[in-house]
N, C-alpha and C positions, 0 to 999 in steps of 0.2 A: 627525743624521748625525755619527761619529765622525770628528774629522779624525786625518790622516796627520801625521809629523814635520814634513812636506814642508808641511803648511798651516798656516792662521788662521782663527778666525772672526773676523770685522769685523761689527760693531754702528753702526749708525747711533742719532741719538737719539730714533727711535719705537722702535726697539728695544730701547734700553738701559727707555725708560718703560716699556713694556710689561713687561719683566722686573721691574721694580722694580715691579709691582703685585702680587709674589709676595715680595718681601723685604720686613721689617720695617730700616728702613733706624736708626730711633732704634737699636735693641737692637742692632745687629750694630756701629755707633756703640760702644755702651755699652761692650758685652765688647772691642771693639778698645783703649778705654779701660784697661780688664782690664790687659788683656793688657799694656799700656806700661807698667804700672805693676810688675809681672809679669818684665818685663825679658825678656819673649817676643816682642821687635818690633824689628829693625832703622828706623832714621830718622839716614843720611848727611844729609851737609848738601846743601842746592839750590844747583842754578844760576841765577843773574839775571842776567838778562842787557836792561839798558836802553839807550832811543833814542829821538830824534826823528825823529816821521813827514817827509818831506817838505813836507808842511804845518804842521808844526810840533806834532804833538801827540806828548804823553806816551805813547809804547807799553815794553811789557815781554814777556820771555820770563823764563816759569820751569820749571825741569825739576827734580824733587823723584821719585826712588828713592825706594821704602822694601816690607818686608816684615813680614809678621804669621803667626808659629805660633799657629793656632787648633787649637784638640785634636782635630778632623775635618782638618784636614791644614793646608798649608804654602801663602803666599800673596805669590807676587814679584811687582812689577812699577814702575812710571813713570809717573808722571802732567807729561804738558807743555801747561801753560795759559800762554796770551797773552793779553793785554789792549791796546786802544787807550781814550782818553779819545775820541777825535776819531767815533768808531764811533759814539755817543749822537746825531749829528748826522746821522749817515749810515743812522741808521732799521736799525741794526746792533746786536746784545748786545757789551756792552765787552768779554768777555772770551770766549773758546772754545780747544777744544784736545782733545788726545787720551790716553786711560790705555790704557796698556800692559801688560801680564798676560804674564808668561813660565811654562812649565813648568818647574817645580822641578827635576825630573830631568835635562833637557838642557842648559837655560838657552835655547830655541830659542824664536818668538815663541807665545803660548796665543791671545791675543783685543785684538782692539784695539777701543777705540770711542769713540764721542763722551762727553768729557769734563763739559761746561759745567752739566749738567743734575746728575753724583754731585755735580759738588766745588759746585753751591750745595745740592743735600738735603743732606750731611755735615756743611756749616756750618750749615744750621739744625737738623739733627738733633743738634748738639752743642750750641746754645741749649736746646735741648727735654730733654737729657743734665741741660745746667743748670739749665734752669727745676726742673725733679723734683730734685733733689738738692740744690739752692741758695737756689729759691726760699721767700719767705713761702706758709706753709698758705692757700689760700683765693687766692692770688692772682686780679685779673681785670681788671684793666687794664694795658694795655700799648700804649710808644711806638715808633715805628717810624720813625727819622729817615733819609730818603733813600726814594725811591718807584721802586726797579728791579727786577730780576730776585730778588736777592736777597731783598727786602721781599716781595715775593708771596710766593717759597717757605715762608719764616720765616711768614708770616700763615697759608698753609694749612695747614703741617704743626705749626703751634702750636696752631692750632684742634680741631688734631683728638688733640692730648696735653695741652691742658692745659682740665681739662673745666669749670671755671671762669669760663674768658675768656670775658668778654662784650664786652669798650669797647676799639676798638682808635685812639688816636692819631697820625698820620703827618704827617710834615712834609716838605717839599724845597724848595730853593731856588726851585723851578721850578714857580710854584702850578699851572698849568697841566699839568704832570705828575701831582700831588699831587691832584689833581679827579678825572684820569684813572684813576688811583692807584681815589682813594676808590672811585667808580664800578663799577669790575672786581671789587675785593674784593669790597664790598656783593653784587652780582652772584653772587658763588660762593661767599659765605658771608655769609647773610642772617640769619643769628642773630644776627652781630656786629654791634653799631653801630660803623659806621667816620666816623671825623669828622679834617676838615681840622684842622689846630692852626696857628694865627697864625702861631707863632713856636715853632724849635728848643725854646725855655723852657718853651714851654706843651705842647708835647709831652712833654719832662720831667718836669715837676713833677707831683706823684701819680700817674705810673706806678708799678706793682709790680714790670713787668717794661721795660725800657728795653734796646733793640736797634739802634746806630745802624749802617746799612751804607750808607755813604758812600765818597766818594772824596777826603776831605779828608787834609791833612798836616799840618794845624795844630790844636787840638784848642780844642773852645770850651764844653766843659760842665764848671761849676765842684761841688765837692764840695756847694754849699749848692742845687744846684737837686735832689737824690737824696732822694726823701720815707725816712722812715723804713721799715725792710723791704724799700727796690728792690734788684729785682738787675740788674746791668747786664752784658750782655753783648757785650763790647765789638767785637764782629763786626772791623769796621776801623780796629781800633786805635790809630787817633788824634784820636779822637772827644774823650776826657777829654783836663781839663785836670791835672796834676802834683799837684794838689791832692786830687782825687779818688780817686786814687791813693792819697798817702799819710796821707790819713786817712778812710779806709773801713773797716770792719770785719772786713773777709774780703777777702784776693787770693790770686785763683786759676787758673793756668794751668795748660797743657798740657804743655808741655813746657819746663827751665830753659835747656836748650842751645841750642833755638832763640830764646828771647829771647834770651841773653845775646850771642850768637853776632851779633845783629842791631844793626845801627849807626844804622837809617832809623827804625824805630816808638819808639813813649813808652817803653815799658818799658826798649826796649834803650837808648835814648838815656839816662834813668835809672840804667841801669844804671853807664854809661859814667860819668857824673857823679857816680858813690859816692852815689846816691841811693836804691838799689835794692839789697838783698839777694839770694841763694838762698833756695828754704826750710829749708838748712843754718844759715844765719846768718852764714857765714864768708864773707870776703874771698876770692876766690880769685886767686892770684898773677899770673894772667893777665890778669887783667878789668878792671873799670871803677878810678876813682881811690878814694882813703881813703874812708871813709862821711862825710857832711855831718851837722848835726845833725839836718838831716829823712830820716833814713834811716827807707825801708819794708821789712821782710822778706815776702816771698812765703810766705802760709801753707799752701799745697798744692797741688796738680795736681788736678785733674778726677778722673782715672782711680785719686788715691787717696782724693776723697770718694767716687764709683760703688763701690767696692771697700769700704768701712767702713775702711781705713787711718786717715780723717782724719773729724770727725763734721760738720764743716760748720760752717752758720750757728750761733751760738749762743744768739739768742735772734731770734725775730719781727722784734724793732725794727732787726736789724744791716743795716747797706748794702755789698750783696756786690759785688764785682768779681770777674767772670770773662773772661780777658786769653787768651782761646785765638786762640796765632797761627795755628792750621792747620799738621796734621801730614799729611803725605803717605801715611802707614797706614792711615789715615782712610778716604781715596780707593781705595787698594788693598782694603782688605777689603770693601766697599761693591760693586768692583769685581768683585770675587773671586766675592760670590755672585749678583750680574747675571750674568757669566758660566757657575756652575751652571746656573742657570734656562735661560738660554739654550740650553747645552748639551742638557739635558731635553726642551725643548720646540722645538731645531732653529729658534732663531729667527737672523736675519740671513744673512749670505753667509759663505760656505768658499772662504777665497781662497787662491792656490798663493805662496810664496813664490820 
């Protein structure tokens, strides 16, 4: 069914899955990468907006605009994701919320739907970006620190791009999670040996591929636990400790404006402290204080190794960092072709504005 001005489609998230078993969610990842690199993408800055629950827990809103010219057409829209910590207790996902899709032409509403489900495949579709572009040849073990929502997606949708992986390592504070954890994976993907690790370290150490998606602020993996060749993916960006950072072989992020822009994560905090470069190398007049003498320069974006702009690792042994904060295009174009699909195959409700 073709809607009217006058309507919307709204997607629920069987819906949104169901479409998404029609997109290539890594590839369309990839080229949105392209394309930022391309300077074919609007990404305004977000809104955040923090609070204490009446219980006392850590909740957040964030609302993140942003737009992607794809060479098949033009792709606006919003994504607003909430999160409570306190939700982990209440047998709740921490985070949910809704992407927003407008008509290019009018600017009037195109499709709304459940959020929670693009923005964790995007985040691991941009692990899986990094693994192919970042990672050591041959890679096949990998740590997985933190056992939520996140750590599944990242587990299934690596399994199924990186055809190597056999040994997947997980930890969480919470062994009891972490069991549960192992169990399910095992469960849906039996090829992999999934194994409990003691400890954060042992999770760590001889991975290839190290993925921490956690809810921490304070960061506790030092540059000596990264075997030779890991790449890390630093999902929730406050996983490393400053150290790892600045003596790694490769740093690579997504976008400079959003870090530098940010006052809460390592990088930006870094940044703030003249600890942290552009991948200009220049001081910019606005920004953080003088450089210190551990100053790191940021050697590339994502979307200029995906592109061949930048060649990457440069040898096997290098220890990469990849620091993608999460760009809001991301979501949009992920978004963009759920809603084709959708469109195609009449899936969800046509609601009247």
């Amino acid at each position: 069914m073709t809607t009217t001005m006058n309507e919307f489609r709204y997607l629920t998230r069987d819906d949104v899955v169901r479409a998404l078993s029609e997109v290539d969610a890594v590839a369309v990842v990839a080229e949105a990468l392209r394309l930022h690199t391309e300077r074919r993408v609007m990404l305004p800055e977000e809104a955040y907006l923090p609070w204490r629950s009446p219980g006392g827990a850590a909740n957040r809103c964030l609302a993140m605009p942003g737009a992607v010219e794809f060479d098949d057409g033009f792709a606006v829209g919003l994504k607003t994701i909430n999160a409570s910590l306190g939700n982990v207790d209440r047998g709740l996902p921490r985070s949910q919320g809704f992407t927003l899709l407008l008509d290019p032409e009018t600017a009037r509403p195109r499709a709304l739907m459940e959020a929670a489900h693009i923005s964790a495949l995007r985040t691991a579709a941009v692990t899986a970006v990094a693994a192919r572009a970042l990672g050591r040849p041959g890679a096949s073990t990998m740590g997985l620190i933190g056992c939520g929502t996140l750590a599944m997606t990242h587990l299934e949708l690596l399994a199924d791009t990186m055809p190597a992986l056999a040994e997947v390592r997980v930890f969480d504070i919470d062994p009891a999670r972490a069991e549960r954890f192992r169990e399910e994976a095992s469960a849906r993907r039996p090829r992999l040996a999934v194994s409990v690790a003691a400890s954060a370290r042992d999770c760590v150490v001889g991975s290839d591929l190290v993925v921490p998606v956690t809810t921490v602020t304070e960061g506790y993996i030092p540059r000596e636990w990264l075997s030779p060749g890991a790449l890390v993916s630093n999902v929730s960006l406050d996983d490393l400790l400053p150290d790892a950072v600045r003596h790694c072989d490769l740093l690579v992020i997504d976008d400079w404006d959003l870090v530098s822009g940010d006052n809460r994560r390592l990088l930006g905090r870094m940044y703030r402290a003249g600890e942290l470069l552009p991948p200009s190398g220049i001081v910019e007049a606005d920004g953080g204080g003088l450089p210190s003498a551990s100053v790191r320069k940021v050697d590339a974006t994502l979307g200029e190794v995906v592109s061949g702009d930048h060649p990457g690792r440069g040898a096997d042994t290098d220890v990469v960092v990849c620091n993608a904060f999460g760009m809001a295009i991301l979501d949009v174009a992920v978004a963009h072709r759920v809603a084709e699909v959708a469109e195609r195959a009449d899936l969800g409700q046509v609601l009247s504005l």
